[in-house]
C-alpha positions in Angstrom: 0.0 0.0 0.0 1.5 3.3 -1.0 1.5 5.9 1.6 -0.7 9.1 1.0 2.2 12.1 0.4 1.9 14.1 3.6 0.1 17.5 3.9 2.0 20.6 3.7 1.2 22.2 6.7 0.2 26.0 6.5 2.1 28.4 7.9 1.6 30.1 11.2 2.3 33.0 10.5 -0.3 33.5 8.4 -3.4 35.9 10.1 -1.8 37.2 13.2 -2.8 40.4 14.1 -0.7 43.1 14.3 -2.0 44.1 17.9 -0.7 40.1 18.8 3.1 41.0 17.4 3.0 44.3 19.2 1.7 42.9 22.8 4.8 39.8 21.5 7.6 42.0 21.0 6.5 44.6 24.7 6.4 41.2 26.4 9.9 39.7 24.8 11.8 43.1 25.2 10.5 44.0 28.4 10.9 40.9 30.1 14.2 39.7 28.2 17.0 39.9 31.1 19.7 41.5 29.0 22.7 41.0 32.1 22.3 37.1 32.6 25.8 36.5 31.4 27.1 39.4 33.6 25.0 38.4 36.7 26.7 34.9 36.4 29.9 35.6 36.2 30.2 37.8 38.8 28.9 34.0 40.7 31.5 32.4 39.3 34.1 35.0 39.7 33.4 35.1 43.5 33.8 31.4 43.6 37.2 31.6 41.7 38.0 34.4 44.3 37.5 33.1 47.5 36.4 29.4 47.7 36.3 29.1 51.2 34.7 32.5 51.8 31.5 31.6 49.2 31.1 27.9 51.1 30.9 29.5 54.2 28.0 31.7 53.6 26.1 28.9 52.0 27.0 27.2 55.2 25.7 29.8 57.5 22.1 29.6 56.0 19.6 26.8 55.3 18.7 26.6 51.4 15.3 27.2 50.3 13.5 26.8 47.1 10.0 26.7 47.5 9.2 23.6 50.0 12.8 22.4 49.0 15.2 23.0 51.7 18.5 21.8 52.2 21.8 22.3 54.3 25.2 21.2 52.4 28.8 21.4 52.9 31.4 21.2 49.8 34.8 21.3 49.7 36.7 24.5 48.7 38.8 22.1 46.1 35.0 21.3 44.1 33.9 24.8 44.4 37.2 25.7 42.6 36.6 22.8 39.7 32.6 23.9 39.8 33.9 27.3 38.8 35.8 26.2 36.5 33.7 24.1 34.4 30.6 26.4 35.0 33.0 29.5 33.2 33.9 27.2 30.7 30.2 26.2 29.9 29.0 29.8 30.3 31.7 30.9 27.8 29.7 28.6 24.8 26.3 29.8 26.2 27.0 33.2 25.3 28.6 32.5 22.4 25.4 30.5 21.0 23.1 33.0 22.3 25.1 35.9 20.9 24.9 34.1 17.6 21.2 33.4 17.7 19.8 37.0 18.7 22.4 38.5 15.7 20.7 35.8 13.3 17.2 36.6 14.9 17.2 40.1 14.5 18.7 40.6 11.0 15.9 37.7 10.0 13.4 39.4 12.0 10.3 40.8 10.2 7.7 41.4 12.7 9.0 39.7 15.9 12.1 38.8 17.0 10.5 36.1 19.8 8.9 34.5 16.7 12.0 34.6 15.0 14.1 32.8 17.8 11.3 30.0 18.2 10.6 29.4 14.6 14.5 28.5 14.1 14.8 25.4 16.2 16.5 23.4 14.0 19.8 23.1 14.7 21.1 21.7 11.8 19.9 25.3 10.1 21.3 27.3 12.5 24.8 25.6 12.4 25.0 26.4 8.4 24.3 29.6 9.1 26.9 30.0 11.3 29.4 28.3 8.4 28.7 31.3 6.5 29.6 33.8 8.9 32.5 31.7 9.5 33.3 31.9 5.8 32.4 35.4 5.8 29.5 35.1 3.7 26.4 37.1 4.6 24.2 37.4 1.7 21.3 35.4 3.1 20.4 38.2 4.7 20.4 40.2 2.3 21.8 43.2 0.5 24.0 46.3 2.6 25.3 43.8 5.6 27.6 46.7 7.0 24.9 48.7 7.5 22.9 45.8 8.9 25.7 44.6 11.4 26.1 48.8 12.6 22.3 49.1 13.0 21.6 46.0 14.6 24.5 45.8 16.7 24.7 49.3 17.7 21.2 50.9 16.3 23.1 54.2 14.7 19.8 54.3 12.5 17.6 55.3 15.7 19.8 56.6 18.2 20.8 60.2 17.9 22.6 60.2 21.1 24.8 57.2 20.6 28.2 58.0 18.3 31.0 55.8 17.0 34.2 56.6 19.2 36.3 59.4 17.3 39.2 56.8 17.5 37.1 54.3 16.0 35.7 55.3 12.1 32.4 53.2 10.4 34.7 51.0 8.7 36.9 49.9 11.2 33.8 49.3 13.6 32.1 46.9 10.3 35.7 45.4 10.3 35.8 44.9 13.9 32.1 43.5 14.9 32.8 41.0 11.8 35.8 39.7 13.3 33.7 39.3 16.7 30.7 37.2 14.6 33.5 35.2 12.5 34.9 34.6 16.0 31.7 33.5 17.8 30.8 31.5 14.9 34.3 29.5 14.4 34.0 28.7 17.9 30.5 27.3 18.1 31.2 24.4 15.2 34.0 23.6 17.6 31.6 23.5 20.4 32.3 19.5 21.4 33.0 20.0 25.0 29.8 22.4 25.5 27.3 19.9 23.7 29.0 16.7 26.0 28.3 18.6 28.8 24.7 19.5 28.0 24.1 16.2 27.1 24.8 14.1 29.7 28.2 12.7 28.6 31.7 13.4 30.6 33.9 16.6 30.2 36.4 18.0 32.9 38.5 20.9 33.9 41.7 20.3 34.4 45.7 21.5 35.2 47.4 19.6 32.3 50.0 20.1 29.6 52.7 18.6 27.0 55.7 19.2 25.9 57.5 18.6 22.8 61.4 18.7 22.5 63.3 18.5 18.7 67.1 17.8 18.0 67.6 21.6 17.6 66.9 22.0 21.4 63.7 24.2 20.8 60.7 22.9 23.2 57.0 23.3 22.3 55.0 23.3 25.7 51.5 24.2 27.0 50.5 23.7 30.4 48.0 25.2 32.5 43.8 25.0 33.0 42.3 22.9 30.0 39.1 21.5 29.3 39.4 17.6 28.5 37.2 15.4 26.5 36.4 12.6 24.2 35.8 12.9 20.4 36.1 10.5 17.3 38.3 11.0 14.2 38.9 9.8 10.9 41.7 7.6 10.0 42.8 5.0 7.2 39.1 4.6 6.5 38.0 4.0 10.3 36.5 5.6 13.3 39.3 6.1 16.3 39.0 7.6 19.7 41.5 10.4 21.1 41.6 12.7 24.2 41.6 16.6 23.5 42.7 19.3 25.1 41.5 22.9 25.1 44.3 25.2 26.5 41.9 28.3 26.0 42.9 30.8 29.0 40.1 31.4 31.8 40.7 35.2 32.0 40.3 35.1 28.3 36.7 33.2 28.6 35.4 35.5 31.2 36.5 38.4 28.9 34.6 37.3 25.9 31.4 36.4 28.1 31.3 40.0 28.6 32.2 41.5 25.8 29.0 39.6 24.1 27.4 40.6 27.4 27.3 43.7 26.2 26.6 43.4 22.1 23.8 41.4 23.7 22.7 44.3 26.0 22.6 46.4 22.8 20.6 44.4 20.8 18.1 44.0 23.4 18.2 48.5 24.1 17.7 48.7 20.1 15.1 46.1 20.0 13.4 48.2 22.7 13.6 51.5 21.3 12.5 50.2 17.6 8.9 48.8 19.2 8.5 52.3 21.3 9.8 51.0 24.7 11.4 53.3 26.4 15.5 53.4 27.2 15.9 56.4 28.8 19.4 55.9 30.8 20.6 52.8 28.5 23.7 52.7 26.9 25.4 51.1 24.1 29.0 50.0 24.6 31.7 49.9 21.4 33.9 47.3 21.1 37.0 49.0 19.8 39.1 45.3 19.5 38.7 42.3 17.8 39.1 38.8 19.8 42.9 38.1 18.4 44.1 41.3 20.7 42.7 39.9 24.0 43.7 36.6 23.1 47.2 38.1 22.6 47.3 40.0 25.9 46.9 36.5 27.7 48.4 33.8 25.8 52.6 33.4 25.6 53.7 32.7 22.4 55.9 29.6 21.3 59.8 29.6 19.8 57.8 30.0 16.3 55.7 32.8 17.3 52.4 30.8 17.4 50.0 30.3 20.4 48.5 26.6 20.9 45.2 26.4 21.5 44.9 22.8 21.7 45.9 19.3 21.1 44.7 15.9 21.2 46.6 12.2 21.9 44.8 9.5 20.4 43.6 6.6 22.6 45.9 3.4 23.1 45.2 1.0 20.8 46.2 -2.6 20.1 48.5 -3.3 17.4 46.6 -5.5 14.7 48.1 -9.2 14.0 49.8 -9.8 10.5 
């Protein structure tokens, strides 16, 4: 029996009422809590401060949430690895949700909360973001500089906010570019983030290498990593290996808010295209791209290059001739 071609489903878009998109975009804007990021890292940065000091005011005080209540004691030691996993995760969270609100408002035609719900498919999302990567931003349409300036820093509808006299339109195009081919280049390498989310294991840990050649010239990293699993290619097979993300945590907690704050913006000119009012907002600049941060806290190798990471494939046995 041949099966009956299923029926294209109509669109549900169609017939909503413009009063329904306004009352969608005063409830997504005004509700929408721009300083998440910045909120939680200040958590985690008090954690990384003073271990001992943040256990023993959770000490002090019964937890309550709701008829939940608890009392717990953790070790200094776990509330330093918590923090260090929870910066590392946080670091991709912002990073996605960066990319998403970008791709959501530049797609947006009547609401951006529509626009972030409809595109749930995240195979659709993570082409999109191989575009950006390869600098290619025609699907969304014609004039992207002035699309990137307006949506990331709304020059079309703020009179009061100016480009930096140190900073001209082009270089401010050139710069927010480098921060989208950034956050996008790092999101299809987003293994470690996706294991945690789903259930399987990643760690933070002090680890390194070192690699030593007959001229007498070393090649070593050591320091906080993130460690995982992944698969690989090789000679027509699947095969395990161990990688190692030598990624600085100073430089994490730099980029979270850095985005914190393109994400503040889109969310203040969101507001003040649908009439909200941002009387007191700001909109911060970014005047560098991620490279010069990334510089400031990584040392350079003998060759001039900065590792990132590495991986050591898994012990294997030899196969019998």
């Amino acid at each position: 029996m041949k099966k009956k071609p299923r029926k294209k489903l109509g669109n549900p878009d169609v017939g909503l009422s413009d009063e329904q998109i306004e009352q969608l975009n005063q409830e997504f804007f005004q509700n929408y809590y721009s300083d998440y990021f910045g909120t939680k890292l200040v958590l985690i940065g008090s954690m990384f401060s003073n271990p001992s000091n943040f256990m023993s005011i959770v000490e002090e005080n019964e937890i309550e949430i709701g008829v939940y209540k608890t009392k717990q004691s953790i070790e200094s030691s776990e509330i330093e690895k918590f923090a260090k996993l929870e910066l590392s995760i946080l670091y991709y969270h912002c990073i996605e949700t960066f990319l998403r609100l970008f791709l959501g408002f530049t797609s947006c035609n009547k609401s951006v909360w529509l626009e972030l719900s409809r595109d749930t498919n995240y195979k659709n999302f993570k082409m999109k973001a191989e575009k950006i990567a390869n600098d290619n931003y025609s699907f969304l349409g014609n004039d992207i500089d002035k699309l990137i300036l307006n949506t990331l820093y709304g020059l079309d509808i703020f009179d009061r906010f100016e480009i930096p006299s140190d900073i001209d339109e082009i270089q401010s195009v050139k710069t927010l570019k480098e921060w989208l081919f950034f956050a996008s280049k790092e999101l299809l390498q987003v293994y470690e983030y996706n294991s945690f989310k789903h259930g399987m294991t990643v760690y933070s840990d002090k680890s390194g290498f070192s690699l030593s050649g007959d001229d007498g010239i070393t090649i070593a990293e050591q320091g906080d990593c993130l460690i995982y699993l992944n698969k690989f290619i090789e000679n027509e097979r699947y095969k395990w290996r161990k990688c190692f993300v030598f990624t600085p945590l100073d430089y994490r907690a730099v980029v979270i808010q850095i985005l914190q704050g393109l994400i503040s913006n889109m969310i203040t000119v969101g507001k003040a295209r649908c009439n909200i009012d941002t009387y007191g907002a700001e909109v911060i600049f970014v005047g560098s791209s991620p490279k010069v941060f990334y510089e400031q806290v990584k040392t350079k190798n003998p060759f001039g290059a900065m590792i990132e990471s590495c991986a050591v494939e898994l012990q294997y046995y030899a196969k019998k001739k």
